[in-house]
N, C-alpha and C positions, 0 to 999 in steps of 0.2 A: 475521503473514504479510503481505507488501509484493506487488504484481504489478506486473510489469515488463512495458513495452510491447514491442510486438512489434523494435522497431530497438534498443535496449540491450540486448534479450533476446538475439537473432542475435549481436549482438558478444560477450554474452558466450560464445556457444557457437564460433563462431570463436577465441577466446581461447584457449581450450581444446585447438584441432586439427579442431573439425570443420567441414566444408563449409557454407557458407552461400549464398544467392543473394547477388548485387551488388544493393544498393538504395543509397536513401539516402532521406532527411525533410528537407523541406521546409515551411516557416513560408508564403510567400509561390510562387504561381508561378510567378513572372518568373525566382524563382531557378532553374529548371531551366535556363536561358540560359545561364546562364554551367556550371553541372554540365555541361551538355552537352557543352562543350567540355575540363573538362577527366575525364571517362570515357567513354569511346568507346561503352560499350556501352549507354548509354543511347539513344544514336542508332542504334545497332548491330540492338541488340535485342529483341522484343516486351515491352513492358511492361506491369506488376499495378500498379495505384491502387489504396490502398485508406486510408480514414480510421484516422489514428493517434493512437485513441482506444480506451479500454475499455469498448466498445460489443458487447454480442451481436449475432449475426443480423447482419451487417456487408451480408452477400451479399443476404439479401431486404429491406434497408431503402436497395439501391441504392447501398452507399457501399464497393462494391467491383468494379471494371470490368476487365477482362482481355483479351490479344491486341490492346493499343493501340500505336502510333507513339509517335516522341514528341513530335510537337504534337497529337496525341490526348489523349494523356497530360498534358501541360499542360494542354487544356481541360476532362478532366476534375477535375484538380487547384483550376483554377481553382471547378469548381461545389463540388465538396465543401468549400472551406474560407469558414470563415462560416457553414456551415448549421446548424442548431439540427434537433437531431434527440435526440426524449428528453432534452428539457433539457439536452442538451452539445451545447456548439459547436465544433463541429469548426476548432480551431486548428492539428493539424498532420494534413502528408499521407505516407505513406511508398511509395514507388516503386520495384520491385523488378524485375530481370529474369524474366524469363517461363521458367522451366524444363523442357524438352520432357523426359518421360520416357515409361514406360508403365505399371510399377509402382507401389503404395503401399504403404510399412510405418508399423508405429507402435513405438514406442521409448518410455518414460518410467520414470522412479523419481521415488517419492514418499518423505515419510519414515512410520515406525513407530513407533509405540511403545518396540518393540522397535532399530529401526537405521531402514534403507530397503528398498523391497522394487522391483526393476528389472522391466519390464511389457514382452514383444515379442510380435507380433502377425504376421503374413508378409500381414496385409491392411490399407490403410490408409484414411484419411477415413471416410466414415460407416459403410463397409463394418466400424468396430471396433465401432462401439454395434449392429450389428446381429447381432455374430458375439463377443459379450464372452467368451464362452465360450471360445474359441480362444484369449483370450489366456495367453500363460505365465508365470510369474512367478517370483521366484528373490529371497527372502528372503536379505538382509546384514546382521550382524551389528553394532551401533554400533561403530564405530573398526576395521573390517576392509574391506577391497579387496575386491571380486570378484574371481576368478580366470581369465583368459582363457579355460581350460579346462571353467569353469563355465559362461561365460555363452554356449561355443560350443555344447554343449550343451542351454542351453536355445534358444538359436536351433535349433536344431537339431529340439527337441520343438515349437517352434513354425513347423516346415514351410518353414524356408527353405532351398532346394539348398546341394548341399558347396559349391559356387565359391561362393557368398554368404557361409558362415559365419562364416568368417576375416574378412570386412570388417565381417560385421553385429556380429562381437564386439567387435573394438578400435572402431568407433562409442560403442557401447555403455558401453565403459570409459572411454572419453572424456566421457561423458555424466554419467557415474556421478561423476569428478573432477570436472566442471564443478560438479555438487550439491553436494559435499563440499566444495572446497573454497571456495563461493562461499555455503555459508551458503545451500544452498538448503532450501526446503519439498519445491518441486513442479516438477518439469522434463519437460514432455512434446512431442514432438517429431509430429506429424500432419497430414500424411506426410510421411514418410522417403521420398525417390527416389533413382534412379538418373538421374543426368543424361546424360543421351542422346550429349553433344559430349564428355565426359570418362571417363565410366561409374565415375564418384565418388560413393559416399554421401552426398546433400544431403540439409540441414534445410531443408522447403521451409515449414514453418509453424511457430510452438514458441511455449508455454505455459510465462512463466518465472515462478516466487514465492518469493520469497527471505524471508528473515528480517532486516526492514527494521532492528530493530536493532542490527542488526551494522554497520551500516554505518560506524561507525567502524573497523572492521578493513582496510576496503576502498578505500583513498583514489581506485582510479582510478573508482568509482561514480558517474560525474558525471551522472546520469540522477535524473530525481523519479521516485517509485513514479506508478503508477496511481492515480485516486481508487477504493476501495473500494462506493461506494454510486452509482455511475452518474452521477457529477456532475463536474465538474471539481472539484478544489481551488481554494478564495476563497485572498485573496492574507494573509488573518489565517490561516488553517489552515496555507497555505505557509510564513509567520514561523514559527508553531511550529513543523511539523517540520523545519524548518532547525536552530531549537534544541535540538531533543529529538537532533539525530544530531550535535551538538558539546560536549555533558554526560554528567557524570556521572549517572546518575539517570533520571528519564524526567520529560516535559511531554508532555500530550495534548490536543489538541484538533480537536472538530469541531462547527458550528455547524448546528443546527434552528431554521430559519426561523419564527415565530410563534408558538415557547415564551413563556409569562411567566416563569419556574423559572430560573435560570443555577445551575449545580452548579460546584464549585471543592472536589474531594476530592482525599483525601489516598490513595492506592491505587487499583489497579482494581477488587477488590473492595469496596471504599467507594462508586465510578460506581455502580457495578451495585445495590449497595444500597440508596443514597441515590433514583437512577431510580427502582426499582419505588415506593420508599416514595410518591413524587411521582407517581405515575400513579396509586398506589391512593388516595388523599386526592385526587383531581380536578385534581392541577397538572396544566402542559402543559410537558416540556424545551424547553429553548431551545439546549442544547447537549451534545455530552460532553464531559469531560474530566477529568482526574487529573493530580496530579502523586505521584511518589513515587522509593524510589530514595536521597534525600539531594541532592536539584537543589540547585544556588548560588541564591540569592538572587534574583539578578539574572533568572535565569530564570523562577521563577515569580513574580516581578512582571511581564515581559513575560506570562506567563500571565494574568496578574491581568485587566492591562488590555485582552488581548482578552475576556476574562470579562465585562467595565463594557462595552464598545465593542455586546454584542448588542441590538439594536433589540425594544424593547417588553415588556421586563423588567421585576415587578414586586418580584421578590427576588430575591437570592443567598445558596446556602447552602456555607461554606465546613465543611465537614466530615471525620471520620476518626475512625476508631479509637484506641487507647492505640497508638505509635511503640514498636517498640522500639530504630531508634539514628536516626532522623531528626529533626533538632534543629527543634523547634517555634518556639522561639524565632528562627530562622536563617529557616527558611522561615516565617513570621509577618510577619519583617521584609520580605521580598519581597511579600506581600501587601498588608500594609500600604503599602510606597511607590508600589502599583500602585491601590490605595483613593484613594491621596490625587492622585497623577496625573490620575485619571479625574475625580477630583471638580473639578480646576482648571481641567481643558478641559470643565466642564459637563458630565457626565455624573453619573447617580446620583442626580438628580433625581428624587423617590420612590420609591425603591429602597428596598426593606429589606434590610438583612444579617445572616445569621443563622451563629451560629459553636460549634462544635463541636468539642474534641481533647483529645485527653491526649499523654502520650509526658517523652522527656527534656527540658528546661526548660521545661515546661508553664504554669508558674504566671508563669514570666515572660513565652511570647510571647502569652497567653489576659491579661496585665496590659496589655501595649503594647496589644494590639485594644482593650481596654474605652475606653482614652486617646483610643480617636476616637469616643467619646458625648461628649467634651466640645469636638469641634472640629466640631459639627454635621451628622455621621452619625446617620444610622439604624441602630444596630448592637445585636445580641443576645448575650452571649457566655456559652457553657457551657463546664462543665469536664467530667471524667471519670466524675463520676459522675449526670449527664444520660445515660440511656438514648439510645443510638446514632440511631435516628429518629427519637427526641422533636421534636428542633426541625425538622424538618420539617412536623409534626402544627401547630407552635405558628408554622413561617412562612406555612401555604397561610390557617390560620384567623387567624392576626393575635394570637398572642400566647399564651400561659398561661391555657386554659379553666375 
């Protein structure tokens, strides 16, 4: 599951048919200058600042300012960007028309187990976490539409007047297509208003999370997800998933600042296993990452050598399970040219490396690794029948006890 900033979120929901505020993001200040001229309503209009970042609590940490001009608006644009708040620094800003209403509703579908289940409320912003109860909700079935007549309905049971219904449904189905067919998780809109100068259904806020990889499906996605962990994405984590959304396969990575450990598995359940083992034996990660899937070569060697590239690593364990059709030898070779890269630009300098797989051509790519003990690595290599966290146990202690 990817999240989407709040300015690709709103287009995507525009995409779709429904109402959105007029904004626009902004890198630098100065460029409001020139936006200004050419959207009237920037000048026109009251304007929202607010940091365009995946930042909680936006409003009580200050980095969201309301009922400004817009050389208000510029100056506050100008304080917010550059500031380091919670370890992120605020590189963009996004600036939105101010929408006079009176109302609040909340709208979302998330997905199920079972399909999605669509959430309406006839109250919105904080007024939903204190009244969750009131919300209604209307269970869809995987690969079935809601029905107009269903969801007027449950507008209906959730207390909004007949004149509303008809608008709050087709919103609603609008919303519901947006998910579907955009590969969403999670789509929540809070608050829904009524715009005062139109008395049109606005998305005045929304919660977008898609299923990041899809994103091959979706060529107009020209947007980065959010970082996940309150950080921005480093510019090595960015290489990857660039990669990972133009393969076959998957590459993952994300780097933990003052691990000695660098892991380089083969599955996400291999991550997860190979981590704990390393916590429970006293390592410290340095990073996550897997690759799996059947990735080219080529890929997980650029994997590789963000792998070599982490500062103050004292092993690498390249790990997995028995394959059942990803060719060890194929992805071997890409590790390998990613070992020997690192090792030219100077890295790997005490490094140990510790290696672990089975799978289809195993005995050939588990052959090419052993081939760099003789070109002055540090290398360990197991086959299939080394128990799965052995060399773990045998890289934190230094060997075969």
């Amino acid at each position: 599951m990817a999240k989407v900033l709040e300015g690709p979120g709103m287009r995507l929901l525009s995409k779709w048919g429904m109402a959105v505020p007029h904004y626009v993001v902004i890198t630098d200040a100065t460029q409001l200058d020139n936006l200004a001229q050419a959207n009237p309503w920037l000048r026109e209009s009251k304007l929202v600042v607010k940091a365009h970042e995946a930042i909680g609590g936006r409003m009580k940490l200050g980095l969201v300012k309301v009922g400004l001009d817009l050389a208000e608006a510029q100056v506050a644009a100008f304080e917010m960007l550059g500031k380091e708040v919670s370890d992120v620094k605020i590189s963009q800003v996004i600036i939105s028309e101010m929408v006079a209403h009176d109302e609040e509703y909340y709208v979302a579908v998330k997905s199920t187990r079972d399909g999605a289940e669509l959430l309406l409320a006839s109250m919105g912003g904080i007024e939903v976490e204190a009244n969750w109860e009131k919300v209604q909700k209307l269970e869809i079935p995987l690969g079935v539409d809601p029905k107009l007549s269903e969801v007027e309905a449950l507008a209906k049971s959730a207390g909004f007047n007949d004149d509303l219904l008809p608008k709050v449904a087709e919103f609603s189905v609008k919303l519901f297509q947006c998910y579907d067919q955009e590969d969403g998780n999670y789509l929540e809109i809070n608050p829904l208003v009524i715009k005062a100068s139109t008395g049109e259904l606005t998305a005045l806020d929304a919660v977008t999370m898609v299923d990041g990889d899809a994103r091959f499906r979706h060529p107009d996605w020209n947007f980065n997800f959010a970082s996940e962990f309150g950080r921005p994405y480093s510019d090595n984590e960015k290489a990857i998933l660039d990669i990972d959304t133009r393969v076959k396969g998957s590459v993952k990575f994300i780097e933990i600042p003052g691990g000695d450990t660098a892991l380089l598995p083969a599955g996400g359940g291999a991550s997860v296993y190979y981590s704990d083992a390393v916590l429970a034996l006293g390592g410290t990660l340095a990073n996550y990452s897997e690759y799996s899937g059947d990735p080219p070569d080529w890929a997980v060697e650029a994997l590789t050598e963000k792998v070599c590239s982490l500062k103050g690593i004292k092993r690498i364990i390249v790990g997995g399970a028995i394959a059942n059709f990803t060719n060890v030898k194929k992805t071997f070779s890409g590790i390998i040219n990613g070992f020997r890269k690192a090792k030219s630009d100077g890295k790997l300098e005490g490094v140990s490396i510790w290696v672990r797989r089975g799978g289809p051509f195993e005995k050939e790519g588990l052959a090419a690794m052993k081939v760099l003990e003789n070109e002055g690595f540090d290398i360990h290599v197991y086959d299939r029948y080394t128990p799965l966290t052995d060399i773990v146990d045998y890289a934190i202690k230094g060997g075969v006890q």
